[in-house]
KERO-286753 format. One line per 10 residues: for each residue z, x, y of N, C-alpha, C. Coordinates in steps of 0.1 Angstrom, whole numbers, plus 2048, in hexadecimal, padded with zeros to 3 digits. Atoms other than C-alpha are relative to their C-alpha. Example, Ala and Ser with C-alpha at 12.3 -4.5 7.8 and 13.67 -1.06 7.14 Angstrom:
BEGIN
800 809 7F4 84E 87B 7D3 800 809 80C; 800 7F7 7F5 847 889 7F5 808 7F8 80B
***
This chain:
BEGIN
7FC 80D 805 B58 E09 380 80C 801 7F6; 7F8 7FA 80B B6B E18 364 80D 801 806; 7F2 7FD 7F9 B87 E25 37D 807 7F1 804; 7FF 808 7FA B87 E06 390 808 7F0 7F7; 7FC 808 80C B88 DEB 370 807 804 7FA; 7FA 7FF 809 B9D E00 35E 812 7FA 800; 7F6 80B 7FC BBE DF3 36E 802 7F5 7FC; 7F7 810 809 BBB DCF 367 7FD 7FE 7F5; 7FF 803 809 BB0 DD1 348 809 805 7F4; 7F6 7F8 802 BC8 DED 33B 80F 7F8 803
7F1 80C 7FB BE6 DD1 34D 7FB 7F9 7F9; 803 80E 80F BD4 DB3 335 808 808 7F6; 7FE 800 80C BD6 DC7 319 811 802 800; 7F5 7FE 802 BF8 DD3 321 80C 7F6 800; 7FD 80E 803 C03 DAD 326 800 7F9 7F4; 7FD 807 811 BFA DA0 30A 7FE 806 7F2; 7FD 7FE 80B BFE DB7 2F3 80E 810 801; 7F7 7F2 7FD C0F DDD 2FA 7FE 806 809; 804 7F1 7F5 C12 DFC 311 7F8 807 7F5; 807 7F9 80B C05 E0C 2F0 7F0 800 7FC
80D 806 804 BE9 DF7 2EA 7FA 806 80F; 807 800 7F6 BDE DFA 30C 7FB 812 800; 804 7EE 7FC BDD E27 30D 7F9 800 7F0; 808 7FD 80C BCD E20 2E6 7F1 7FC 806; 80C 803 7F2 BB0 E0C 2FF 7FB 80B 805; 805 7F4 7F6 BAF E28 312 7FB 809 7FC; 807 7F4 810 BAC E41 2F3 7F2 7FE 7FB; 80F 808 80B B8C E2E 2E4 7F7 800 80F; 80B 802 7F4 B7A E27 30A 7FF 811 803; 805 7F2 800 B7E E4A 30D 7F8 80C 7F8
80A 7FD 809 B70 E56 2EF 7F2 7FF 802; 80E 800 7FD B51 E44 2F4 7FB 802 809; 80F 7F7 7EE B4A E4F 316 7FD 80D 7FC; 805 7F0 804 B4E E72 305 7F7 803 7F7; 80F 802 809 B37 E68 2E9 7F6 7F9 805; 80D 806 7F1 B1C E57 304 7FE 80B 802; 7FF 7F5 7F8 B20 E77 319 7F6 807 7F8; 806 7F3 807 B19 E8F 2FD 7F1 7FA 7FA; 80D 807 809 AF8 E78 2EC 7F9 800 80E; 806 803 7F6 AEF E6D 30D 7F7 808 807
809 7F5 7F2 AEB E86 329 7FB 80C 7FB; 807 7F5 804 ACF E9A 32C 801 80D 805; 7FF 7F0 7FD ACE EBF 32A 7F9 803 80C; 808 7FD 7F2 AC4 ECD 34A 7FE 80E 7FF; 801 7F4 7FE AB5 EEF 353 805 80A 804; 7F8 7F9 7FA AC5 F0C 35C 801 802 80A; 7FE 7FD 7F1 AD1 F0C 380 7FE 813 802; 803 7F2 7FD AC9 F2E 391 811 809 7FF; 7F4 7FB 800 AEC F40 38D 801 801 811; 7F9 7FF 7F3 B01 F45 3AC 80A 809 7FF
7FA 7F7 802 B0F F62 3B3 814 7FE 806; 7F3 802 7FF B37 F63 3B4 804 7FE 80E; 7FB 7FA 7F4 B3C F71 3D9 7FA 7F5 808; 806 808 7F5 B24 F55 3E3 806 7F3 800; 7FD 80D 803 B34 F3B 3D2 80F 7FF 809; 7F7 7FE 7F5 B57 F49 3E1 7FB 7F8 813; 802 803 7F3 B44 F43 404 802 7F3 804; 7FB 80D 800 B48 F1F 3FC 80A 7F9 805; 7F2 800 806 B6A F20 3FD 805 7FB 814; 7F5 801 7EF B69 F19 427 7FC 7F2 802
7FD 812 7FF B67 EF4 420 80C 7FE 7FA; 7F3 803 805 B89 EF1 416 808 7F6 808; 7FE 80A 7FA B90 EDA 431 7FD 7F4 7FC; 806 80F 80A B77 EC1 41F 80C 7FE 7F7; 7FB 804 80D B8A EC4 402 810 7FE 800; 7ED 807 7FD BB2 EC4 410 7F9 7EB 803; 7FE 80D 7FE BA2 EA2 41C 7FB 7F5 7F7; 805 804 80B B8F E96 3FE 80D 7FF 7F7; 7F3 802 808 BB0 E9C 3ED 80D 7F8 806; 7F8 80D 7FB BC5 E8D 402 7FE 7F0 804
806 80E 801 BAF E6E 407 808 7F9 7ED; 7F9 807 809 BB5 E6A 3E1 80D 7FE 7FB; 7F4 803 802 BD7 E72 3E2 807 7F0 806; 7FC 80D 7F9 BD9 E53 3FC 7FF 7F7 7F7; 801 809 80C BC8 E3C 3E3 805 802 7F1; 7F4 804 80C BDD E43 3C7 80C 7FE 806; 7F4 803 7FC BFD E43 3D6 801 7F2 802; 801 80D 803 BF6 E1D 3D7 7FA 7F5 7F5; 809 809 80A BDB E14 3BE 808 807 7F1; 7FB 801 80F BF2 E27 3A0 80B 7F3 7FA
7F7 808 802 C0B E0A 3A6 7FD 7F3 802; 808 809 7FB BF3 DF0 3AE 805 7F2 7FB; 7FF 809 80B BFE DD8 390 812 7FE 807; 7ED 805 7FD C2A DD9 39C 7FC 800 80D; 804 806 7F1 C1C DD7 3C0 7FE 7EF 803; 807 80E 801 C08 DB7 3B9 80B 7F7 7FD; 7F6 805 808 C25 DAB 3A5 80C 7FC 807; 7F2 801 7F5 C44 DB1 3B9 800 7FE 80B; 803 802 7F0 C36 DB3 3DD 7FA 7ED 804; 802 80B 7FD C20 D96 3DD 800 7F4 7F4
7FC 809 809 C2B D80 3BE 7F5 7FA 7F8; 80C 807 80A C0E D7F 3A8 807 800 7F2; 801 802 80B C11 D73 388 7F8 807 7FC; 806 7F7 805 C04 D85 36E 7EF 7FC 7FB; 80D 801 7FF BE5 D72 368 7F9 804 80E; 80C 7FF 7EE BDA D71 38D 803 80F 805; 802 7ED 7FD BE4 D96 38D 7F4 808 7FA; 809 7FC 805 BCC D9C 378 7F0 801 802; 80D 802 7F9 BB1 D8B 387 7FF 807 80F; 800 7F9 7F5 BBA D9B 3AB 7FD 80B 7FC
804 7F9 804 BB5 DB8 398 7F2 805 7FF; 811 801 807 B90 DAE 388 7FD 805 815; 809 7F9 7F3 B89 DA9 3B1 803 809 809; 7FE 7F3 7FB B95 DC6 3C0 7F6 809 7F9; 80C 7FB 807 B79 DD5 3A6 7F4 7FB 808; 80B 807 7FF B60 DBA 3B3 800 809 810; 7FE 7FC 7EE B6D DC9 3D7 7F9 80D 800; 7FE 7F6 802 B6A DED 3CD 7EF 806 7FC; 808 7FA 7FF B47 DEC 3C4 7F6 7FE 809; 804 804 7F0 B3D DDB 3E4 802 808 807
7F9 7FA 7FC B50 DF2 3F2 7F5 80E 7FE; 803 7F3 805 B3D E10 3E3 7EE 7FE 803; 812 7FF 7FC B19 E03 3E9 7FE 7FF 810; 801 7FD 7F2 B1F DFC 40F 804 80B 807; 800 7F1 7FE B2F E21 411 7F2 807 7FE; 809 7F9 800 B12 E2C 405 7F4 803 80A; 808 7FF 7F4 AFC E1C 41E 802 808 80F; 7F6 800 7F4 B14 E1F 43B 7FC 813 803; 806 7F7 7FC B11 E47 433 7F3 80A 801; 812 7F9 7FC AED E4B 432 7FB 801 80F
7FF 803 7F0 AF0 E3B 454 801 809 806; 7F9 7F5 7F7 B0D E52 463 80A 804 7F9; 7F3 7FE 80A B1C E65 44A 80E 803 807; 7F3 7FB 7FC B38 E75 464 80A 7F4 803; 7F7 80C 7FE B42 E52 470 808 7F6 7F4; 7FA 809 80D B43 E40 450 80B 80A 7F5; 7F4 7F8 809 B5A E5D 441 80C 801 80B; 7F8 800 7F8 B71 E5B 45F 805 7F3 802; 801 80F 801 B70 E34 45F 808 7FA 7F3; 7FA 806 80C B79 E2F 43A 80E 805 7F9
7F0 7FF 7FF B9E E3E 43B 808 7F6 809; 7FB 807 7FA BA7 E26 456 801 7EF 7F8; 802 80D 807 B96 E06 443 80C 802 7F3; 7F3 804 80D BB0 E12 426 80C 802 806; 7F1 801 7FF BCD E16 43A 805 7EE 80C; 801 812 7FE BC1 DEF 449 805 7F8 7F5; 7FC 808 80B BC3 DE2 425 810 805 7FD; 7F5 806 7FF BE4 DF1 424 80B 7FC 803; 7F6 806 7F9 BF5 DE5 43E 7FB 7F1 7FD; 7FF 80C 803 BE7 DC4 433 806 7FA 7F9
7F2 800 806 BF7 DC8 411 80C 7FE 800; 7F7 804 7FA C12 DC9 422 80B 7FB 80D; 802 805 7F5 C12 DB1 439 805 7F3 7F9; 7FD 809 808 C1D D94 420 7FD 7F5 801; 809 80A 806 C00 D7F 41A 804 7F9 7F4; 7FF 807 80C C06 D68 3FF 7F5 7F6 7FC; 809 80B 808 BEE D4D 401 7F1 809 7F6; 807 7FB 807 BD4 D54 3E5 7EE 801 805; 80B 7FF 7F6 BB6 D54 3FE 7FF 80D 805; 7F8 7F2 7F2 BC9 D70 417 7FE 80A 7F4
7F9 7F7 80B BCF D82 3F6 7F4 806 7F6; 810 800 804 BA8 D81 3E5 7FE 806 80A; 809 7F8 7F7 B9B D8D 406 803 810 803; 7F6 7F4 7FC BBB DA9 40B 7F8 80C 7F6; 805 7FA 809 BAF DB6 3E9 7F1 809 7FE; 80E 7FB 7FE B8B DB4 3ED 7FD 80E 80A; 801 7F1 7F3 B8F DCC 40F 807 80A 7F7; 7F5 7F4 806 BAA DE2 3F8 7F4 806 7F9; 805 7F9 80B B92 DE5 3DD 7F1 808 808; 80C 7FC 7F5 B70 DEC 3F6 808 810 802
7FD 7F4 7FB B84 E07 407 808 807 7F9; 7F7 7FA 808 B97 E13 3EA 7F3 80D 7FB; 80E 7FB 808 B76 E1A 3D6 7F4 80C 808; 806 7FA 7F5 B60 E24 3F5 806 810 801; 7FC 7F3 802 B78 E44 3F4 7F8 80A 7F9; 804 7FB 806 B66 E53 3D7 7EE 805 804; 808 7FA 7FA B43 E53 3E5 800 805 80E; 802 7FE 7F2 B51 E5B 409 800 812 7F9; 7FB 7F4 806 B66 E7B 3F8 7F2 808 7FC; 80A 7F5 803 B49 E88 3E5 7FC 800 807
80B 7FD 7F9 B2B E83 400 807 80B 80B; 7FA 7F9 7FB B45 E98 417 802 80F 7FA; 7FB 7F1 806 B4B EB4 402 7EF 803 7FC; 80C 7FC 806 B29 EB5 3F2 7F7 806 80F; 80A 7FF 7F1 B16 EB6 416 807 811 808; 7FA 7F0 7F8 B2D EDA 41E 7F9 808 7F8; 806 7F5 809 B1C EEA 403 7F3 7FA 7F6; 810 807 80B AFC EDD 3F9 7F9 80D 7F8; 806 7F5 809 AF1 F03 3ED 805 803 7F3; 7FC 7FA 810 B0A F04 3CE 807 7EE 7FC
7FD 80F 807 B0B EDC 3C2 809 803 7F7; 7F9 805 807 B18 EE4 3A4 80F 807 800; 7F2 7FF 800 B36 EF8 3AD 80B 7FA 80D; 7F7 808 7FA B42 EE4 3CB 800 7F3 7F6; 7F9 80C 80A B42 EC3 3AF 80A 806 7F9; 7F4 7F8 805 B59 EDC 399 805 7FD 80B; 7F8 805 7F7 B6C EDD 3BC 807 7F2 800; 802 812 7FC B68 EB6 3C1 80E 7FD 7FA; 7F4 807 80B B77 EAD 39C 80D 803 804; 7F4 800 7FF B92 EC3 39F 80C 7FD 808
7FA 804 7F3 BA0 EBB 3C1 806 7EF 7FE; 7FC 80E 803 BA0 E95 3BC 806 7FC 7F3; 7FA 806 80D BAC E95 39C 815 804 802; 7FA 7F7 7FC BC8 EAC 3AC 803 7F4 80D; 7F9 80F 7F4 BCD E8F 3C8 804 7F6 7FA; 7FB 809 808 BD1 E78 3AD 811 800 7FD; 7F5 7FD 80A BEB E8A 39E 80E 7FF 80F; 7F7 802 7F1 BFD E8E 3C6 802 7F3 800; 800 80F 7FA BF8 E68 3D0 809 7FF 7F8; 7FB 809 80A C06 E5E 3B0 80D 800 7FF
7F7 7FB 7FD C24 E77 3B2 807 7FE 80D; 7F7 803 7F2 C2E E70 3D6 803 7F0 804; 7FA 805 801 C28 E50 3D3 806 7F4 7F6; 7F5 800 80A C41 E4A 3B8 80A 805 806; 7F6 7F8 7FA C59 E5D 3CD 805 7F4 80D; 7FD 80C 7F5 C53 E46 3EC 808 7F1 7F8; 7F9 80C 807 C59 E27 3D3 812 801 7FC; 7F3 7FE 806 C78 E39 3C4 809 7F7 80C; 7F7 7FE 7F1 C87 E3D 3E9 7FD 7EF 80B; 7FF 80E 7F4 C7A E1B 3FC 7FE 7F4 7F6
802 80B 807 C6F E02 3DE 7F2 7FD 7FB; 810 807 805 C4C DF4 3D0 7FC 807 811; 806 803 7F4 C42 DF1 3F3 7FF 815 807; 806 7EA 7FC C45 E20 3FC 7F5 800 7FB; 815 7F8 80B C20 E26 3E6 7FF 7FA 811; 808 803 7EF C17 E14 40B 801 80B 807; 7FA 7F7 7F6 C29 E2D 421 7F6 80A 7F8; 801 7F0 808 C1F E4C 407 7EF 7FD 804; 80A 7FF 7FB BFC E3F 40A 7FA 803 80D; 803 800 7F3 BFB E3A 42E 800 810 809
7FD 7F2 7F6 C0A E60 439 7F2 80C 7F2; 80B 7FC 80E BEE E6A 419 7F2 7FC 80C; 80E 802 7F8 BD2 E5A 432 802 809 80E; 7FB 7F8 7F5 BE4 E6C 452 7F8 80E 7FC; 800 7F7 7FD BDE E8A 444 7EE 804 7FD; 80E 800 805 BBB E83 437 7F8 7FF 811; 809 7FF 7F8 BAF E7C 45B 807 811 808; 7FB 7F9 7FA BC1 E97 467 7F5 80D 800; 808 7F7 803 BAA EB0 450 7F3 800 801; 80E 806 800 B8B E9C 456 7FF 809 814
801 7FD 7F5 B91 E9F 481 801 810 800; 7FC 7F1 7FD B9C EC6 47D 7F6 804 7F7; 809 7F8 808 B7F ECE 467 7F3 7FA 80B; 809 805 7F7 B66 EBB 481 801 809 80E; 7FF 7F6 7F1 B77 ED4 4A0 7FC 80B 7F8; 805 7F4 805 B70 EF2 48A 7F2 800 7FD; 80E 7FE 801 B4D EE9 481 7F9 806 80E; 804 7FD 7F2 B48 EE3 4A7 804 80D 806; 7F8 7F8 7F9 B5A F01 4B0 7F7 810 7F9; 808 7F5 801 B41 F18 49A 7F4 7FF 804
***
């Protein structure tokens, strides 16, 4: 929710008041998740240690994880620019940018509870399924809907399949290595945080070189390569 919400309300505050104000926001909401965190969660017992060479053995899902990382690289390379997309592509004002924002959140946690069912179902389908539904929402994006109906519903699917990413990503990576949980989530974090930082970078590059409208393209060859690693890690399974 936090990821999801932080966007339009981080653009409010930067609206009507500063860029300043808005990363001082960010300073204070992050504090207290770090002071929650530390009061909050409970101490757990010592996991059985895991020996290094076994944890190494891990290391032959790396396919999961190029595609877990390039999934997120796809969704940032569009959702870091979300706010001059909305703006410049399809002509929102800055209140009703705001609010397309709130539902793209409303989308995103829809989005995240029907992933979850979808992969209890069939997890291989619904993780093979939910790169295509985001490179649906962005060819819809840019497809230049304007009426505010076309534009509510574009969102709502953006935000569904935006969000849906995050429990597709982890149940994928976690299900390669269910004997060392906590060092494939170490994995997990660092990879997607690490697609963040790609998507965001490339596309910025795309924007430089085509306009507002490249984060699409940069996202789109970002989902390419995501099924790419999903299908070639599905022949290698089959293939041992």
């Amino acid at each position: 929710m936090g990821m999801v919400l932080g966007v339009p309300l981080t653009t409010y505050i930067a609206d009507q008041f500063s860029y300043e104000a808005s990363f001082l926001f960010c300073a204070i909401v992050n504090g207290i998740a770090a002071a929650g965190i530390a009061v909050i969660l409970p101490k757990t017992s010592a996991a059985p240690r895991v020996k290094y060479r076994e944890q190494l053995s891990i290391l032959r899902i790396w396919l999961s994880i190029g595609a877990a990382t390039f999934l997120f690289a796809a969704m940032f390379a569009v959702y870091s620019y979300s706010a001059e997309f909305l703006g410049q592509v399809m002509g929102l004002q800055e209140r009703i940018l705001s609010i397309m924002l709130v539902v793209f959140g409303v989308g995103g946690v829809a989005g995240n509870l029907l992933a979850g069912k979808l992969l209890g179902m069939n997890r291989l389908r619904t993780t093979l399924v939910q790169p295509f539904v985001l490179a649906i929402a962005y060819f819809l994006l840019d497809s230049g809907v304007t009426s505010l109906v076309l534009v509510t519903a574009v969102m709502l699917l953006w935000g569904a399949a935006h969000t849906s990413g995050l429990i597709v990503t982890q149940t994928l990576l976690t299900s390669e290595a269910s004997e060392a949980p906590e060092f494939v989530n170490a994995l997990y974090i660092s990879f997607i945080n690490l697609g963040v930082s790609i998507g965001s970078a490339v596309g910025g590059r795309f924007i430089a070189a085509a306009g507002i409208e490249g984060s699409l393209k940069g996202g789109i060859l970002f989902i390419a390569l995501t099924l790419v690693s999903m299908v070639f890690n599905i022949w290698v399974k089959r293939r041992v």
